[in-house]
C-alpha positions as CSV (number, residue, x, y, z in Angstrom):
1,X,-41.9,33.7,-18.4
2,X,-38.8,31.8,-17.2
3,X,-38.6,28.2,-16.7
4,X,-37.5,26.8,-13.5
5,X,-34.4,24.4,-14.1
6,X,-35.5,21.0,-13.2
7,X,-33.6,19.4,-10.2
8,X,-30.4,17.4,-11.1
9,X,-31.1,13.3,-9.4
10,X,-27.7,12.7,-7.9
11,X,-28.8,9.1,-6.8
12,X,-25.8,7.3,-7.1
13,X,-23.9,9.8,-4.8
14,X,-26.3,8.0,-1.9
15,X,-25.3,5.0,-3.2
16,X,-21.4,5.4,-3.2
17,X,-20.7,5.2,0.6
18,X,-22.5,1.9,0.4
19,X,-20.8,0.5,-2.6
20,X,-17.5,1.4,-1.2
21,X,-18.0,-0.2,2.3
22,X,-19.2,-3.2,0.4
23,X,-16.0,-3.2,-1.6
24,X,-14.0,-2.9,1.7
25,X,-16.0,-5.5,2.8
26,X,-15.2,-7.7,0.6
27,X,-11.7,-7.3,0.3
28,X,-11.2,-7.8,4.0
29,X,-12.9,-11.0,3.2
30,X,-10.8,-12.4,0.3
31,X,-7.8,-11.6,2.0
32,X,-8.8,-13.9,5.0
33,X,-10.1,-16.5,2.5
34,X,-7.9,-19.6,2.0
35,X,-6.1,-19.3,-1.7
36,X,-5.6,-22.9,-2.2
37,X,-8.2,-25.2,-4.1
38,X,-8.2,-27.5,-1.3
39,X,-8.8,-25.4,1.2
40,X,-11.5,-23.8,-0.7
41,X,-12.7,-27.2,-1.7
42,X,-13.2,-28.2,1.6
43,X,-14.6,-25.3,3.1
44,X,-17.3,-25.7,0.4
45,X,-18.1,-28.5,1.7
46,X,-17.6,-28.0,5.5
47,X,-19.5,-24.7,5.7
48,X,-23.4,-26.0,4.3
49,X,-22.4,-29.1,6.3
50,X,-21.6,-27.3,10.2
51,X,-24.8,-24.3,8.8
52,X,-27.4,-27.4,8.8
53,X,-26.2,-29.2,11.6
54,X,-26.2,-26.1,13.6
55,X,-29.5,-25.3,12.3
56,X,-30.9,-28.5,13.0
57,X,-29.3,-28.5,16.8
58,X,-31.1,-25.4,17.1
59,X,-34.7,-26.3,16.1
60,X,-34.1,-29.8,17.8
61,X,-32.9,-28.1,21.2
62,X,-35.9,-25.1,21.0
63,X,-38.7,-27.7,20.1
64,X,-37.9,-31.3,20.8
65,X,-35.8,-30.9,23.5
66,X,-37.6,-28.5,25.8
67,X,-41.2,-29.8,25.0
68,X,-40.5,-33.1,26.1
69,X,-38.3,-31.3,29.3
70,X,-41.4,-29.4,30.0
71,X,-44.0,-32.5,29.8
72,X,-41.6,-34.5,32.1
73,X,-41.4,-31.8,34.7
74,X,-45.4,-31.6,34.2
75,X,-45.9,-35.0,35.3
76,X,-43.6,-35.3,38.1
77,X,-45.5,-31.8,39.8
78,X,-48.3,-33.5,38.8
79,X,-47.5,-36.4,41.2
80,X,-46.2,-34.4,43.4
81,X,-49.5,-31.8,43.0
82,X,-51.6,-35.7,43.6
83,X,-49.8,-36.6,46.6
84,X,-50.5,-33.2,48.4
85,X,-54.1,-33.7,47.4
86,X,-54.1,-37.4,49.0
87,X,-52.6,-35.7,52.2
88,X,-55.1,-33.0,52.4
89,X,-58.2,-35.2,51.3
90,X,-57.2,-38.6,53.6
91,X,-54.7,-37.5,56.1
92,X,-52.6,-40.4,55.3
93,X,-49.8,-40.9,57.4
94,X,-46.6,-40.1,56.0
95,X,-45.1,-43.8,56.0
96,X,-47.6,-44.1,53.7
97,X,-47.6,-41.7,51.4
98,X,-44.0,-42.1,51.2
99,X,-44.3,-46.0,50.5
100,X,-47.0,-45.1,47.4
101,X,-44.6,-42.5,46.0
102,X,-41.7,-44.9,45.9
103,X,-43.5,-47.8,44.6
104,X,-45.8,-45.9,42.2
105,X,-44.2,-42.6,41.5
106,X,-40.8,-43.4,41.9
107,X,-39.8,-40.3,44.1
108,X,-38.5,-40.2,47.8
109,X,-40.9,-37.9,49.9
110,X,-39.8,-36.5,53.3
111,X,-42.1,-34.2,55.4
112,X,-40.1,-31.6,56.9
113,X,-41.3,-29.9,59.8
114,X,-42.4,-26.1,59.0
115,X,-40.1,-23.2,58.6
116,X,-38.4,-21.1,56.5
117,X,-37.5,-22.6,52.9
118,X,-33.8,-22.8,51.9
119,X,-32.6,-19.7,50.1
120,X,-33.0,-18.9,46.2
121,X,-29.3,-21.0,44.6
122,X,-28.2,-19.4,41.5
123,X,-29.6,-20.3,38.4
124,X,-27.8,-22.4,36.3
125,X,-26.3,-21.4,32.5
126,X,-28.2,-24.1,30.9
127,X,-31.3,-24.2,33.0
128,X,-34.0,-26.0,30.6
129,X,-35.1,-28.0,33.5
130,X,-34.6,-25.6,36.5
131,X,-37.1,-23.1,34.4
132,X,-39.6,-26.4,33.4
133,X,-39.7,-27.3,37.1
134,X,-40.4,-23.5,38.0
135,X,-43.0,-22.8,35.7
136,X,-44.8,-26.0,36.5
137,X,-44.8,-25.5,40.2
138,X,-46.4,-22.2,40.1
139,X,-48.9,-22.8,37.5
140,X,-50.3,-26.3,39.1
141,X,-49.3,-26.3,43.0
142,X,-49.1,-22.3,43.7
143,X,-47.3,-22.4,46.8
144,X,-44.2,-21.1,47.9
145,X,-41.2,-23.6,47.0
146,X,-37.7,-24.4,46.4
147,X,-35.7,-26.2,43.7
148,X,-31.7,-27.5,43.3
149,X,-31.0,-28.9,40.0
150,X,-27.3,-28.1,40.6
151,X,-26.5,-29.6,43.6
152,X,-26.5,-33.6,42.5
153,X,-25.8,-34.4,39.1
154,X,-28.2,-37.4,38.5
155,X,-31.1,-36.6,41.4
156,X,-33.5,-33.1,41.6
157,X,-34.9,-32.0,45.0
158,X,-37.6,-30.1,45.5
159,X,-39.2,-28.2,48.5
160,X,-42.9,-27.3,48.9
161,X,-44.1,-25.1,51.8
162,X,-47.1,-26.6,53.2
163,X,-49.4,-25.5,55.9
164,X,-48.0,-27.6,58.7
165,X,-44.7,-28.8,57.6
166,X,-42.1,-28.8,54.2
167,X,-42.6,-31.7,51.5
168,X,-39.2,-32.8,50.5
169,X,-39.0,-34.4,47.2
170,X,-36.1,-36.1,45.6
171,X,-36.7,-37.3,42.0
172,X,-34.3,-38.9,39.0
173,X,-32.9,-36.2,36.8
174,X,-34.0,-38.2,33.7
175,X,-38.2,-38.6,35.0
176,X,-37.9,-34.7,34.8
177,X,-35.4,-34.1,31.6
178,X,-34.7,-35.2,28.5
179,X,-30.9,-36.6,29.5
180,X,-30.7,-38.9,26.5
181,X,-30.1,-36.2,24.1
182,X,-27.0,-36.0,24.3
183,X,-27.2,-39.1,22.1
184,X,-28.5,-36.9,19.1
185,X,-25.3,-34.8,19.4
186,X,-23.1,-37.7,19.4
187,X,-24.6,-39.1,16.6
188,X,-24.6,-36.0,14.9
189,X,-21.1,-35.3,15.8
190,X,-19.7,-39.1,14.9
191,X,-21.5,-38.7,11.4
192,X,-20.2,-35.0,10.4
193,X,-16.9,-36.2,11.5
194,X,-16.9,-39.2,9.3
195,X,-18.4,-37.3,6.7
196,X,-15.8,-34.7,6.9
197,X,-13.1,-37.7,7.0
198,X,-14.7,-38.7,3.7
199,X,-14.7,-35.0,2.1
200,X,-11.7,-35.0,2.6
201,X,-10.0,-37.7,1.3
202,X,-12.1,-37.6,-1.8
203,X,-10.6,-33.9,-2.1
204,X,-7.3,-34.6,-1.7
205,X,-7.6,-37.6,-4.7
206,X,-8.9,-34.9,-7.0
207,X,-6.5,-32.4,-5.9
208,X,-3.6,-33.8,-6.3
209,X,-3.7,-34.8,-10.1
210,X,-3.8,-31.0,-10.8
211,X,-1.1,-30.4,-8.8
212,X,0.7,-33.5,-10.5
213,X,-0.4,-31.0,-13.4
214,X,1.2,-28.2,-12.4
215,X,4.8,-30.0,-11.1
216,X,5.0,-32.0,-14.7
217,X,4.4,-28.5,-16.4
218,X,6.9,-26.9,-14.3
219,X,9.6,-29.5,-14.6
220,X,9.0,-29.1,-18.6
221,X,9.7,-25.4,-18.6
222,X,13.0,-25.9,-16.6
223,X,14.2,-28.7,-19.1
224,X,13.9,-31.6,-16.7
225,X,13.1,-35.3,-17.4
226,X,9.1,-35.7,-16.9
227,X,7.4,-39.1,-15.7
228,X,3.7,-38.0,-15.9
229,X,0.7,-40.1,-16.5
230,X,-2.9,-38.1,-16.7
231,X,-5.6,-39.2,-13.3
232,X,-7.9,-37.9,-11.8
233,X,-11.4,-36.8,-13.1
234,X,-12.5,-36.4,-16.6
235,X,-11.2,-32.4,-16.8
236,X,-8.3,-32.9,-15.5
237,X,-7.2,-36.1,-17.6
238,X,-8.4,-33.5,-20.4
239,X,-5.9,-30.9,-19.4
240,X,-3.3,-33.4,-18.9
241,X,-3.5,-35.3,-22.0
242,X,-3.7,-31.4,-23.9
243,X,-0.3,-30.4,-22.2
244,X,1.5,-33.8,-23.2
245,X,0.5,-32.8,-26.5
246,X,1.2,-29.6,-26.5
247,X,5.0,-31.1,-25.0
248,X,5.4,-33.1,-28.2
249,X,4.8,-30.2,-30.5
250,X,7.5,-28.2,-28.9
251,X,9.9,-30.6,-28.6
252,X,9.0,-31.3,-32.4
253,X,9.4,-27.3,-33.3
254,X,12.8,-27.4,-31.6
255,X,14.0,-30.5,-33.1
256,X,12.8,-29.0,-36.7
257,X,14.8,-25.9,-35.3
258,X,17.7,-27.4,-34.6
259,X,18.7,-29.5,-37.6
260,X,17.9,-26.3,-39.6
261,X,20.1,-24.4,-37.4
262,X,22.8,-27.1,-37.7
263,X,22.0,-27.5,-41.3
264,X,23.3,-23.8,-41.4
265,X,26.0,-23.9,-39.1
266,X,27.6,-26.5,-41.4
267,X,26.8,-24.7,-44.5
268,X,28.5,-21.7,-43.0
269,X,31.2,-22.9,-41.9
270,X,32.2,-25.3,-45.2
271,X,32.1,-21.7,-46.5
272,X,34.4,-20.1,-43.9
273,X,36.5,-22.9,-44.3
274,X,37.2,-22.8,-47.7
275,X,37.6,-19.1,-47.4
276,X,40.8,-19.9,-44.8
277,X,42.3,-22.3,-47.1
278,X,42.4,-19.4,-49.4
279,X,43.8,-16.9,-47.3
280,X,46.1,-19.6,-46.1
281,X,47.4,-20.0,-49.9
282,X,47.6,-16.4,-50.2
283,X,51.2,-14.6,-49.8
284,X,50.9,-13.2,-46.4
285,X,50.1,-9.0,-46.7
286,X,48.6,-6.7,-44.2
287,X,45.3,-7.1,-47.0
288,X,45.0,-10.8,-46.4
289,X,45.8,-10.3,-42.3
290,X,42.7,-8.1,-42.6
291,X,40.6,-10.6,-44.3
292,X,42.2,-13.4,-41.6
293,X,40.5,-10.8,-39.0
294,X,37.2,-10.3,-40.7
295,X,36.7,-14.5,-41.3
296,X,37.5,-15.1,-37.6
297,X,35.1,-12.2,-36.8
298,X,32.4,-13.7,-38.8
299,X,33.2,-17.2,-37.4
300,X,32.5,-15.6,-33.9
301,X,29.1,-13.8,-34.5
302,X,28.3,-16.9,-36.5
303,X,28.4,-18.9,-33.2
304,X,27.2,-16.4,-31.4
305,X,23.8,-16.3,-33.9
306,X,23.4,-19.9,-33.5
307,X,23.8,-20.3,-29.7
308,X,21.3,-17.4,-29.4
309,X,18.7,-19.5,-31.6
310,X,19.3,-22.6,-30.6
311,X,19.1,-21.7,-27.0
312,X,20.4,-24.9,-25.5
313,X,17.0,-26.7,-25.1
314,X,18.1,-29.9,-26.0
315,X,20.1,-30.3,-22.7
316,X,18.7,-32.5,-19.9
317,X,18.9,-31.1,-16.7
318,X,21.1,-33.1,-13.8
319,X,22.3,-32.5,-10.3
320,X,25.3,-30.4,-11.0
321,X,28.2,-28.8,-8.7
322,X,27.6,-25.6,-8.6
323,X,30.6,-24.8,-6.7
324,X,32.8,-26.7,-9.0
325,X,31.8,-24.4,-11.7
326,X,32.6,-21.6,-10.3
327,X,35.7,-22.6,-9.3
328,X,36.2,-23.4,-13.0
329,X,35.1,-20.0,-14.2
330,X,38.2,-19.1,-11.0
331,X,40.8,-20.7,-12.9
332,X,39.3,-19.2,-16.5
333,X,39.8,-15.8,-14.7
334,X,43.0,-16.7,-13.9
335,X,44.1,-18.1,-16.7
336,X,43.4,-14.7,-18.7
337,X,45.6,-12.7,-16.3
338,X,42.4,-11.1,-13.4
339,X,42.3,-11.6,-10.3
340,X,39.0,-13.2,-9.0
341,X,37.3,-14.7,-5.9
342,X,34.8,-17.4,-5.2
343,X,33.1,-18.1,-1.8
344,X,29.5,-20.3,-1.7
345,X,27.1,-21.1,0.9
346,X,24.7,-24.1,1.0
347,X,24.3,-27.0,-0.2
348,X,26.3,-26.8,-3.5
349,X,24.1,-29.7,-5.7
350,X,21.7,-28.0,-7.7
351,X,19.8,-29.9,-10.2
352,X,20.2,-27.7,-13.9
353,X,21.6,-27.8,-17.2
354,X,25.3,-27.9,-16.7
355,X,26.7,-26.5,-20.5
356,X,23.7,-24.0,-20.4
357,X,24.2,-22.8,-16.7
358,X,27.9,-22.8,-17.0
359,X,27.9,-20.3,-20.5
360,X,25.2,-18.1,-18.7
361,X,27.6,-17.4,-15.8
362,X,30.5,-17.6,-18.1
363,X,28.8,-14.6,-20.5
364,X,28.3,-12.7,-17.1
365,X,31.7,-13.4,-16.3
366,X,33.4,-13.0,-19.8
367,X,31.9,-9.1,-20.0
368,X,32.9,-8.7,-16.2
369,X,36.9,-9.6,-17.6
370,X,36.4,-7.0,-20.6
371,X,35.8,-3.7,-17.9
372,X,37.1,-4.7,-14.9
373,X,40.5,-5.9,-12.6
374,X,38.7,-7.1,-9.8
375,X,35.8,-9.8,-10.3
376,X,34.1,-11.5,-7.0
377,X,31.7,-14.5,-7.8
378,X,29.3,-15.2,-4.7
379,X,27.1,-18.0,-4.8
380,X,24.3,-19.0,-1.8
381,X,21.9,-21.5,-1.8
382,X,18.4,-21.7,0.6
383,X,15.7,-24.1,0.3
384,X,14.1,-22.2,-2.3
385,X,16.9,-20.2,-4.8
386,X,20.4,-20.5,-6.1
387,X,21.1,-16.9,-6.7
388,X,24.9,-15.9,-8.2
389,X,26.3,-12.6,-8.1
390,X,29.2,-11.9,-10.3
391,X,30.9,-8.3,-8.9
392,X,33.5,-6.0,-10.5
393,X,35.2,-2.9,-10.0
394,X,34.1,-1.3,-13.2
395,X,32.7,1.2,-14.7
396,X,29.4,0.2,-14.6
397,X,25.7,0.5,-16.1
398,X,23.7,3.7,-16.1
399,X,20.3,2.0,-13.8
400,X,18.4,3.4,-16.9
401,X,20.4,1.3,-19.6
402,X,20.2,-2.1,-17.0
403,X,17.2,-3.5,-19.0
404,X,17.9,-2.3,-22.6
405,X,21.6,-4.1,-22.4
406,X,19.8,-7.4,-22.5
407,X,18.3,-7.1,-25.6
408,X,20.0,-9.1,-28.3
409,X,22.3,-6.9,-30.9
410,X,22.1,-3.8,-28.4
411,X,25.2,-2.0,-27.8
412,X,26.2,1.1,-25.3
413,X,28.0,3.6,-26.8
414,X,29.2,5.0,-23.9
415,X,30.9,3.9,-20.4
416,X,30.8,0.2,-21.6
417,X,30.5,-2.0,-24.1
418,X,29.3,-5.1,-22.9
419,X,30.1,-7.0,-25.6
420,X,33.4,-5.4,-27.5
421,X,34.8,-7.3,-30.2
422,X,31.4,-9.4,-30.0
423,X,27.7,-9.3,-31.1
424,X,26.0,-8.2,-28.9
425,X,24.3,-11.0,-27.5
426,X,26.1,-12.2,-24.1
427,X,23.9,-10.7,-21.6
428,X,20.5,-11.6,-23.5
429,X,22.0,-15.4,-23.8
430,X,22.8,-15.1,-20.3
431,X,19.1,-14.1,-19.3
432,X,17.4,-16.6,-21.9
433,X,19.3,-19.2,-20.3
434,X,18.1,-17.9,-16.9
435,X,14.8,-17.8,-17.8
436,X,14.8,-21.3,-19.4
437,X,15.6,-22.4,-15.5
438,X,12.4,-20.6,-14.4
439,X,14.9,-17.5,-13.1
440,X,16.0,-14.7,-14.5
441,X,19.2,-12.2,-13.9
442,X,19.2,-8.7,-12.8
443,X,21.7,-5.9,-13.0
444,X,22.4,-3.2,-10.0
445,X,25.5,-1.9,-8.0
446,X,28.0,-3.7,-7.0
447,X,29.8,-3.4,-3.5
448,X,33.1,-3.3,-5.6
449,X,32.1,0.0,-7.1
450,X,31.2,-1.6,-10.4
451,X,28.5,-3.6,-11.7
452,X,26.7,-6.7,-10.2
453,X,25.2,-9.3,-12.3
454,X,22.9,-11.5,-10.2
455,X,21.6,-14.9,-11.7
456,X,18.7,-16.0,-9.6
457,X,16.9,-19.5,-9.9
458,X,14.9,-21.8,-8.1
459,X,15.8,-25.2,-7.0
């Protein structure tokens, strides 16, 4: 006997429709968000705040309000209801009646003679009243009648169709409405208002420490002079007082770093030294030339080594010329027999380290000189960047060799050598001293046919 193959439950198919319009949802939603903490702050505290006022508006206009509408419309039909009955019962003169309403009522009766009542006016878009009055006229008078709550602002008429003529009643807004409640929404206005006023001064005290926070950290990693004291609330002096320690451990690890470094250098180069007073009391012979060659090549990656480790981090940043530099790297150009060309736009006072920034454009430069005849240096400054692009007519990069050249020691073996005669370490010195500004430099085609080199950092 063969057994049936039990169904296969493919619930979470019926689920995945759902789950993806939730997800769609929800993305829409994020991407109208604010993305600042303020904003977010205070919309915290804005949206609970305008949900329970509304919510209390609401319940306060659906029960408050129109209970005590409808009671006040009750009792001035009920005085009107008591003066028909008076009429009817007594056959009071109208002098009188009208003299008893005014005194003891407070309404201004007219009797009309009979006719046709005034036709139906439109109903008004907030008609609390106008449906109170209504409802109370047919429940406790039952006649035909007519009502204008529209017409003046601060007094109500009302028509009744009698048997013999038309009462005409004129009554205060307020003995049939509620009118002081507009008081509640001023009071609840004034108080959100000042609450909000509140909210948001106390988040702007306790925002701006962390941006204070962020600026100091920023400033750091750019090598510039810091004057920050931790505020603010008891998380956020936490976080400051962690980063200036974590500051003084890094500026300790690079001091440590540096005398060792120098420590070498000057070891090094006593040896070096003594190794040219040698060769220098050496008969001249095309063995001791060679040697000459191979000291001055060593004294050159030796430098090179150095400048790569020490990264000039000990410089203090300062409002520099940028222009003036590259009219300096101009004449260098010059000097070595190229032709080059400078143009800038903006405002030329950018605040960086001048030795570091000057030897990254300089390396950019330098291995522009080695491959090309031509070199163009254009520099432009917004309120945002400083970007530098250093043009040549040479033969160029391959694109898929632009980010491997700027690792340290690499070398092309074809089409260019960015660093002949060197160590290989120009173009990663170049973007470590990019980076140190909070930039970076980038490598594509230039408009001379060659390669552009383009140094890129904020300001």
């Amino acid at each position: 006997m063969r057994r049936r193959k039990a169904p296969t439950l493919t619930f979470p198919v019926y689920f995945e429709r759902p789950r993806e319009m939730w997800r769609g949802f929800a993305r829409r939603i994020a991407g109208v968000m604010p993305k600042g903490l303020y904003a977010r702050a205070l919309l915290i505290v804005i949206a609970p705040m305008v949900v329970l006022q509304s919510v209390v508006a609401w319940f306060f206009m659906e029960r408050h309000w129109q209970l005590v509408t409808m009671r006040l419309s009750a009792a001035v039909v009920q005085d009107i209801g008591a003066l028909i009955e008076i009429r009817k019962a007594t056959a009071a003169d109208p002098e009188t009646l009208a003299r008893i309403a005014q005194e003891r009522m407070k309404l201004d009766i007219e009797f009309l003679p009979s006719g046709a009542l005034p036709p139906a006016l439109p109903k008004p878009f907030f008609s609390i009243i106008d449906q109170a009055l209504s409802n109370e006229l047919r429940r406790q008078i039952g006649r035909p009648y007519w009502v204008d709550t529209v017409g003046k602002s601060s007094l109500v008429e009302i028509r009744v169709a009698l048997e013999d003529s038309i009462l005409r009643v004129v009554a205060h807004r307020n003995a049939a409405y509620a009118s002081n409640s507009h008081i509640f929404f001023i009071w609840m206005v004034g108080t959100s208002l000042v609450l909000l006023g509140v909210a948001i001064a106390f988040m702007r005290n306790q925002i701006r420490p962390i941006l204070a926070l962020a600026g100091a950290a920023e400033d750091f990693g750019k090598g510039r002079d810091l004057d920050y004291a931790p505020r603010g609330a008891r998380e956020v002096r936490q976080a400051g007082y962690a980063f200036i320690e974590m500051k003084r451990r890094i500026e300790r690890a690079i001091e440590q770093r540096t005398a060792m470094l120098n420590g070498v250098s000057h070891d090094l180069r006593t040896v070096l030294t003594r190794f040219r007073l040698s060769l220098a009391l050496m008969d001249q012979s095309e063995e001791t030339e060679a040697l000459q060659k191979d000291v001055e090549e060593m004294q050159r990656m030796l430098e090179a080594y150095l400048s790569f480790a020490r990264g000039d981090a000990g410089e203090t940043a300062a409002p520099t010329d940028v222009y003036g530099l590259l009219e300096e790297l101009k004449f260098d150009v010059e000097r070595h027999g190229e032709q080059a060309d400078v143009s800038f736009s903006g405002e030329p006072l950018v605040t960086v380290r001048p030795d570091a920034f000057k030897r990254c454009l300089a390396n950019l430069v330098g291995n522009a000189m080695r491959h090309a005849r031509r070199i163009q240096i254009v520099g432009q400054r917004d309120a945002r960047f400083l970007i530098v692009h250093v043009d040549d007519d040479g033969p160029g990069i391959p694109p898929e060799q632009r980010e491997e050249v700027f690792k340290p020691f690499y070398r092309l073996d074809e089409a260019r050598n960015q660093d002949e005669g060197g160590s290989g370490l120009g173009l990663a010195i170049a973007r470590d001293i990019a980076r140190s500004h909070g930039g970076d430099v980038t490598l594509g085609d230039s408009p001379l046919g060659g390669l552009r080199a383009s140094v890129r950092i904020p300001v």
